[in-house]
N, CA, C and O atoms as a printed pandas DataFrame, in Angstrom:
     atom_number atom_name residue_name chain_id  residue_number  x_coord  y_coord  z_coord
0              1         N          UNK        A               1    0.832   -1.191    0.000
1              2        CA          UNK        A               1    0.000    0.000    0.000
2              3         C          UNK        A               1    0.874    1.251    0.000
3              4         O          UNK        A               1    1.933    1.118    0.613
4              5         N          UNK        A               2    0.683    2.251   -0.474
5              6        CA          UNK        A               2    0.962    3.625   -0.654
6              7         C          UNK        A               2    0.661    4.639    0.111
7              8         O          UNK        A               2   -0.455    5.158    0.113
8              9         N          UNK        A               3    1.774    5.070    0.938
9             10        CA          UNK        A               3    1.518    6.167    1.831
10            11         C          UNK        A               3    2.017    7.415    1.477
11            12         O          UNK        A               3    2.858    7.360    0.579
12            13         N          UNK        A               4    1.777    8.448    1.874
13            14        CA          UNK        A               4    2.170    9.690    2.058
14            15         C          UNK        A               4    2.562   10.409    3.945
15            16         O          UNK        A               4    2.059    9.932    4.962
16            17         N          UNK        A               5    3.218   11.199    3.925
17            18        CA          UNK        A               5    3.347   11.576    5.456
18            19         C          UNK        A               5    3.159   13.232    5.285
19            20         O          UNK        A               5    3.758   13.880    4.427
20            21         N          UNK        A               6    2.245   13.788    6.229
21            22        CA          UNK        A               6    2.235   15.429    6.691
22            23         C          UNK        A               6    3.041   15.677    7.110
23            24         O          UNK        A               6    3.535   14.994    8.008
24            25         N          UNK        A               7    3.690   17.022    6.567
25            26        CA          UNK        A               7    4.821   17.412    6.710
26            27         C          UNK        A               7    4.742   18.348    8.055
27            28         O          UNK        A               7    5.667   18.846    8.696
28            29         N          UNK        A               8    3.659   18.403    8.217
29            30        CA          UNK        A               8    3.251   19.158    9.352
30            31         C          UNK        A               8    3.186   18.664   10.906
31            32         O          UNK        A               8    3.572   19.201   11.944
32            33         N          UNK        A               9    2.384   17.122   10.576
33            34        CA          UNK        A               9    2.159   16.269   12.003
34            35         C          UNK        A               9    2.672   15.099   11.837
35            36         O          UNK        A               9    2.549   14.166   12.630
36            37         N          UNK        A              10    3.462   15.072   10.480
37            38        CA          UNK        A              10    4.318   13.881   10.489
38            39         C          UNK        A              10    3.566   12.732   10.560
39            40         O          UNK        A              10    4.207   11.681   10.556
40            41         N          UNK        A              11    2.468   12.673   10.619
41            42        CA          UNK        A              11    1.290   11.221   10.209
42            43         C          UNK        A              11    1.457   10.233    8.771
43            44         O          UNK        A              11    1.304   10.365    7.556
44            45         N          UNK        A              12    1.681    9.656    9.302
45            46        CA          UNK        A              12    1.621    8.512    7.744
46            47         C          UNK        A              12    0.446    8.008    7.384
47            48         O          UNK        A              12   -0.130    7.658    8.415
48            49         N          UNK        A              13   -0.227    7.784    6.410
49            50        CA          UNK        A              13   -1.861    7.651    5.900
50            51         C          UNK        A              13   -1.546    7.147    4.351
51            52         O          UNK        A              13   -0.516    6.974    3.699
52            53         N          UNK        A              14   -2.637    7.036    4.159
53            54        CA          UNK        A              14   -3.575    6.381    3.099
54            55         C          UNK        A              14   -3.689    7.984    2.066
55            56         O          UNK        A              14   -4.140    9.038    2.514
56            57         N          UNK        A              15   -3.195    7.802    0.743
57            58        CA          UNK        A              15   -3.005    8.913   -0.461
58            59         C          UNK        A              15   -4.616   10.064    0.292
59            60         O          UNK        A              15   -5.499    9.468    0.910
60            61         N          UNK        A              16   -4.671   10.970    0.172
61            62        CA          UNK        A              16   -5.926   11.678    0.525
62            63         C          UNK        A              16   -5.643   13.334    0.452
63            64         O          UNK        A              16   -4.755   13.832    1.145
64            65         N          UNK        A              17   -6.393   14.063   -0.360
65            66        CA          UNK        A              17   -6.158   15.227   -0.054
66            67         C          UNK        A              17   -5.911   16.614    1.046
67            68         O          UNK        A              17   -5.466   17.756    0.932
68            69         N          UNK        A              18   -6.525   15.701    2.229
69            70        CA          UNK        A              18   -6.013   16.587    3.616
70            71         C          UNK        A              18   -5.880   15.489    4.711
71            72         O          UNK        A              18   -6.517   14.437    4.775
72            73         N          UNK        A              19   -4.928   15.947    5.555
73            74        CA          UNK        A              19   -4.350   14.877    6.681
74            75         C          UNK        A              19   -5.604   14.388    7.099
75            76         O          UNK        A              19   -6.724   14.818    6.824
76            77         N          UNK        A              20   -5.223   13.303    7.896
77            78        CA          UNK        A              20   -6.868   12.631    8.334
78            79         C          UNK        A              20   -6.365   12.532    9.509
79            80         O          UNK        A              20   -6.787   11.542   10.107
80            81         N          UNK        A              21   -5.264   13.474   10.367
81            82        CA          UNK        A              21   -5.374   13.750   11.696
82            83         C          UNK        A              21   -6.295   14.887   12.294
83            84         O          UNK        A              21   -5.736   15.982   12.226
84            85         N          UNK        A              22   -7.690   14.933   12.922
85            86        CA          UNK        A              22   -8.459   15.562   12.763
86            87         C          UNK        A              22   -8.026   16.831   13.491
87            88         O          UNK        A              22   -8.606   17.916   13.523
88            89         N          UNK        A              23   -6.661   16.389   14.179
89            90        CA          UNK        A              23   -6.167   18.166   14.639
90            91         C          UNK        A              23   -4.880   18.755   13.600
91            92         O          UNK        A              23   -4.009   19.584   13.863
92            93         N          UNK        A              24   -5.070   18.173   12.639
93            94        CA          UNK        A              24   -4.134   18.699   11.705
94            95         C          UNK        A              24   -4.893   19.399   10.600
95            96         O          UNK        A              24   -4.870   20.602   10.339
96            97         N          UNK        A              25   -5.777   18.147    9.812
97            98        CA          UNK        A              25   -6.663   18.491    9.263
98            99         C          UNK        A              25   -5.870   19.704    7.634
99           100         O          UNK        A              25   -6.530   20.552    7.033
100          101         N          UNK        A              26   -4.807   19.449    7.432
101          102        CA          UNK        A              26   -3.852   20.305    6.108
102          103         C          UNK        A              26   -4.360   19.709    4.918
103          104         O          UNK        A              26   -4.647   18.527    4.727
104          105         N          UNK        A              27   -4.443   20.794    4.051
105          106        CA          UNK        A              27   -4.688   20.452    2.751
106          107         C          UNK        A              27   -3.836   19.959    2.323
107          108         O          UNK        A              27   -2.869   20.355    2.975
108          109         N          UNK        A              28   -3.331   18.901    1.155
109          110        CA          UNK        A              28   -2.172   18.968    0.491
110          111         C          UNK        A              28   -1.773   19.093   -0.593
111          112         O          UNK        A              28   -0.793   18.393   -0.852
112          113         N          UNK        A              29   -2.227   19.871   -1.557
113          114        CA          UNK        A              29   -1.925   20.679   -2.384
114          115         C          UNK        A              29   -3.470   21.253   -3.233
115          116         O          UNK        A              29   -4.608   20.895   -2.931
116          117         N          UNK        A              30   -3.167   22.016   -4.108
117          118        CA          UNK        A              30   -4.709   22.366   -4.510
118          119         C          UNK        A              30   -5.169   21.488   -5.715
119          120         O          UNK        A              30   -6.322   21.597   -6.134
120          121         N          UNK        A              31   -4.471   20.806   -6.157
121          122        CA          UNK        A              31   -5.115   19.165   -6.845
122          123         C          UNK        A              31   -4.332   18.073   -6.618
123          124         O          UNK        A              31   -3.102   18.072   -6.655
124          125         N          UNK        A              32   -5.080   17.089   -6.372
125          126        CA          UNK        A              32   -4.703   15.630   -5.381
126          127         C          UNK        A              32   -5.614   14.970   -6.338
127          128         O          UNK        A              32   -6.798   15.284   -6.457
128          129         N          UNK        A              33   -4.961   13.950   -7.086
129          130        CA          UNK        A              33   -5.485   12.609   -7.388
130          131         C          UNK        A              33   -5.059   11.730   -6.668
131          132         O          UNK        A              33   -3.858   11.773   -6.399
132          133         N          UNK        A              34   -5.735   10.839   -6.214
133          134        CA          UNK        A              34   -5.621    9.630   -5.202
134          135         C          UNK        A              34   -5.369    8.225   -6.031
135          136         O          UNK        A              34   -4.995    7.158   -5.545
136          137         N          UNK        A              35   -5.740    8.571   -7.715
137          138        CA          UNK        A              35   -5.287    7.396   -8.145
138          139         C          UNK        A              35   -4.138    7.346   -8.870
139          140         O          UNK        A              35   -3.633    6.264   -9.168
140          141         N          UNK        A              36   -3.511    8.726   -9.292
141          142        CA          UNK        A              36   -2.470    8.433   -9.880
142          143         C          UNK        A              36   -1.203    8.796   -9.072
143          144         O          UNK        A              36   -0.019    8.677   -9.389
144          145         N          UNK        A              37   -1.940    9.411   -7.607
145          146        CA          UNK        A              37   -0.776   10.299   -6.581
146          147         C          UNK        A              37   -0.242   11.211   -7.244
147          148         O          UNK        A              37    0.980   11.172   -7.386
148          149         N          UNK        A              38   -0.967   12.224   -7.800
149          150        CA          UNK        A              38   -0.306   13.089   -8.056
150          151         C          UNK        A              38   -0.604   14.834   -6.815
151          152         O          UNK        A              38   -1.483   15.696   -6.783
152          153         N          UNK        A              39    0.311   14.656   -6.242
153          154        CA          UNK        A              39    0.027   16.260   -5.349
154          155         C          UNK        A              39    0.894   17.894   -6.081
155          156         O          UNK        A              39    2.093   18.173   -6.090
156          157         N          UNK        A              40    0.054   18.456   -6.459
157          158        CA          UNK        A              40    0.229   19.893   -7.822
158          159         C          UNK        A              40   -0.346   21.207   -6.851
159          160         O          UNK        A              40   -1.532   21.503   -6.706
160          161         N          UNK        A              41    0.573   21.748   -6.369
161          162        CA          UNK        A              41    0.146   22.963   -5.912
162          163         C          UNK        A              41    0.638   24.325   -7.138
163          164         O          UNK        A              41    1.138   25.375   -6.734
164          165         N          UNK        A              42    0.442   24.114   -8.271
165          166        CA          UNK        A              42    0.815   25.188   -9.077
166          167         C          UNK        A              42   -0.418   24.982   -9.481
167          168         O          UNK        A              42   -1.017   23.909   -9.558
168          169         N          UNK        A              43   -1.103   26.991   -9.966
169          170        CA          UNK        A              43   -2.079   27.360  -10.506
170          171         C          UNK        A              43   -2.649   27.404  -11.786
171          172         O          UNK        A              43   -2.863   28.319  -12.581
172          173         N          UNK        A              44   -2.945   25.561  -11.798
173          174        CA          UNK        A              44   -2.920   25.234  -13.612
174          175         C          UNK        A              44   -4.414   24.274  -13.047
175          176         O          UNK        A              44   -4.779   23.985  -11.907
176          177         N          UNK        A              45   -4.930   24.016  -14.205
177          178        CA          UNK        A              45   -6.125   23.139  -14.577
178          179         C          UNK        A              45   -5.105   21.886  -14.598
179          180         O          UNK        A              45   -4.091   21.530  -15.197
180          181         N          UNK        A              46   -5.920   21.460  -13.652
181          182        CA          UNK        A              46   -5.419   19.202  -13.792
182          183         C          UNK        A              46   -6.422   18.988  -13.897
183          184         O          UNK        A              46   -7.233   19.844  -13.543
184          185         N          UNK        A              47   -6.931   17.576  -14.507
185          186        CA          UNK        A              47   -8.044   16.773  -14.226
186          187         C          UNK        A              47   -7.899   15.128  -14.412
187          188         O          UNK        A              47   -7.048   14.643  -15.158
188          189         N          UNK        A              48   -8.485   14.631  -13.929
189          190        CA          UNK        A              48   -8.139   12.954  -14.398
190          191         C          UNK        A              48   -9.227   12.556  -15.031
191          192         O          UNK        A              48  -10.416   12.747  -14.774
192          193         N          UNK        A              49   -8.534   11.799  -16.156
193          194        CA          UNK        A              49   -9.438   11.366  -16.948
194          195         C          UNK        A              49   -9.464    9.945  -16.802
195          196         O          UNK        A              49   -8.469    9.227  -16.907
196          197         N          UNK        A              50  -10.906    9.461  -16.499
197          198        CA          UNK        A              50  -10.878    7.821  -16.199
198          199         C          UNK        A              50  -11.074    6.812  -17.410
199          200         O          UNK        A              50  -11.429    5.647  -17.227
200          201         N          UNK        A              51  -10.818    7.344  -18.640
201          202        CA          UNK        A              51  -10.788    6.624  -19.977
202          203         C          UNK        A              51   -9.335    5.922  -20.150
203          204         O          UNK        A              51   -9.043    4.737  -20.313
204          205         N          UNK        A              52   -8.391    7.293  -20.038
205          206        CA          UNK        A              52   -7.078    7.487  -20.534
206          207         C          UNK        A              52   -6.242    6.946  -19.237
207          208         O          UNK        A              52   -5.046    6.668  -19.319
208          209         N          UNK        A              53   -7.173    6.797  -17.750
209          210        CA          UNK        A              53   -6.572    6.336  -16.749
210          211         C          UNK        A              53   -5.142    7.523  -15.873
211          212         O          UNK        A              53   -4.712    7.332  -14.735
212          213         N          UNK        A              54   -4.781    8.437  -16.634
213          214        CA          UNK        A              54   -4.233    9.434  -16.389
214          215         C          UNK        A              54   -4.388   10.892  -15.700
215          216         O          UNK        A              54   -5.538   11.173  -15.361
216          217         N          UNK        A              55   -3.883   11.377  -15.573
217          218        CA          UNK        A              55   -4.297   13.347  -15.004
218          219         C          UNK        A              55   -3.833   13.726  -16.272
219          220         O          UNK        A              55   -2.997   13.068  -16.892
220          221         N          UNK        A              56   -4.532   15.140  -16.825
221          222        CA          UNK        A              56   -4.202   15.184  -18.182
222          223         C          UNK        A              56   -4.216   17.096  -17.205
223          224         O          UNK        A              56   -4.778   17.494  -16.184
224          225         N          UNK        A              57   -3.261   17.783  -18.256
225          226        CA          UNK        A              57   -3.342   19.399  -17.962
226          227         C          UNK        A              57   -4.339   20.425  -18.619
227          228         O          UNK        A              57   -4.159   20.821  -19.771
228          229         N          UNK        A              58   -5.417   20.849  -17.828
229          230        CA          UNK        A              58   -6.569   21.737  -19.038
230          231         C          UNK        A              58   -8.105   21.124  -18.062
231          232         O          UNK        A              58   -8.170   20.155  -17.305
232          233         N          UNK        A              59   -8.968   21.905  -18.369
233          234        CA          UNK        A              59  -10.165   21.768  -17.967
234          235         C          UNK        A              59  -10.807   20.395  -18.826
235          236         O          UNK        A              59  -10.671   20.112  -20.017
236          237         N          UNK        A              60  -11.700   19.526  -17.532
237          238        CA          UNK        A              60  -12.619   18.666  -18.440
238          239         C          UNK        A              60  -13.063   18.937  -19.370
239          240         O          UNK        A              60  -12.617   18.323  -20.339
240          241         N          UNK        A              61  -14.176   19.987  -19.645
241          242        CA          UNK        A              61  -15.363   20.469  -20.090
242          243         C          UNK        A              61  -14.539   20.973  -21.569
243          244         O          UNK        A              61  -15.164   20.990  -22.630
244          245         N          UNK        A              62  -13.182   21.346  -21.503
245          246        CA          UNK        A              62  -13.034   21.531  -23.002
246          247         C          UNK        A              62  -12.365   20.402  -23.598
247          248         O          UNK        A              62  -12.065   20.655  -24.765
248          249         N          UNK        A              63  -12.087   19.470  -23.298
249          250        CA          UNK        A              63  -11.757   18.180  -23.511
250          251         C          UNK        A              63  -12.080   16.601  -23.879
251          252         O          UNK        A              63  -12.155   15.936  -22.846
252          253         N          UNK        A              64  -12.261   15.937  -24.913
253          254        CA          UNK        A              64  -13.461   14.741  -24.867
254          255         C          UNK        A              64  -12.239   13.426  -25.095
255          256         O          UNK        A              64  -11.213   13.222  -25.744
256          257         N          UNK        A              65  -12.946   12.873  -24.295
257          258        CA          UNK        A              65  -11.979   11.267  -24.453
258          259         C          UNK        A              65  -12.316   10.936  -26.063
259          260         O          UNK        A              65  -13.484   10.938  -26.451
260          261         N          UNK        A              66  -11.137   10.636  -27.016
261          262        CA          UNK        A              66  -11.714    9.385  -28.257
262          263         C          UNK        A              66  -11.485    8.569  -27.721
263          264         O          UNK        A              66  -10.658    8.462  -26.817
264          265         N          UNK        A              67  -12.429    7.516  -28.326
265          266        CA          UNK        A              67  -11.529    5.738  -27.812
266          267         C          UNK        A              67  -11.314    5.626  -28.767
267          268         O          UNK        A              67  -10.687    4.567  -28.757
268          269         N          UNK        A              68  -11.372    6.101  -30.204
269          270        CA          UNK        A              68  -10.746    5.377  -31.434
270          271         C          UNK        A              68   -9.024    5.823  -31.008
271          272         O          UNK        A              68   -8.089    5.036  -31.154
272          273         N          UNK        A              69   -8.864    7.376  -30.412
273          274        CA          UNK        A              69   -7.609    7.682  -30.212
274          275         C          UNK        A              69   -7.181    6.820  -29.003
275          276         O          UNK        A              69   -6.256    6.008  -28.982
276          277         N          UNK        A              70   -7.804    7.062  -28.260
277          278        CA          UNK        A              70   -7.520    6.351  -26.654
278          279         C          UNK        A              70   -6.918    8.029  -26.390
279          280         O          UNK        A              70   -5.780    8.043  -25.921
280          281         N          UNK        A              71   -7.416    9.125  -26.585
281          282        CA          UNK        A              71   -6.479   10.243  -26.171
282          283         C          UNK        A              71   -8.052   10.954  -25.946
283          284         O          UNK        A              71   -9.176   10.658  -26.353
284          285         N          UNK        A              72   -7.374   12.297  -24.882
285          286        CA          UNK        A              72   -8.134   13.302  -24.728
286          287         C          UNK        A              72   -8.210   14.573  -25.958
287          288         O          UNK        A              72   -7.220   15.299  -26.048
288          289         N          UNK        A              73   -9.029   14.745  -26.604
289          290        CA          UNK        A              73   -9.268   15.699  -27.677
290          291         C          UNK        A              73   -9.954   17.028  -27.071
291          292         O          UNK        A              73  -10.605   17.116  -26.029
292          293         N          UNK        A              74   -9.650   17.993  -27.960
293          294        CA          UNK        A              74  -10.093   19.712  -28.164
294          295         C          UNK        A              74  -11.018   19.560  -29.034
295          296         O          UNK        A              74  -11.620   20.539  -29.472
């Protein structure tokens, strides 16, 4: 299994976007995927796409999975 530790309360846990020590309670970054572990505190559009199985960079909504591509399209 895959952990992460707060750098704050030093807790070791289960991938999750804020500590699950309820007196710590820290965000950890401003996009957290839990399935690919990715923690991105820079002020960009992430999203994961569950076709492509990946985090791709850019908003859903302007983006469409092909499956003929297996890629995210504009």
């Amino acid at each position: 299994m895959t952990k992460i530790k707060c750098s704050y309360c030093q807790l070791e846990q289960a991938p999750a976007a804020r500590c699950t020590n309820v007196a710590c309670g820290r965000r950890f970054a401003r996009y957290v995927c839990t399935i690919c572990h990715i923690y991105e505190d820079a002020p960009k559009s992430i999203y994961h796409c569950h076709d492509c199985g990946i985090c791709r960079v850019g908003r859903p909504g302007e983006y469409m999975h092909c499956p003929t591509c297996n890629a995210c399209v504009r």
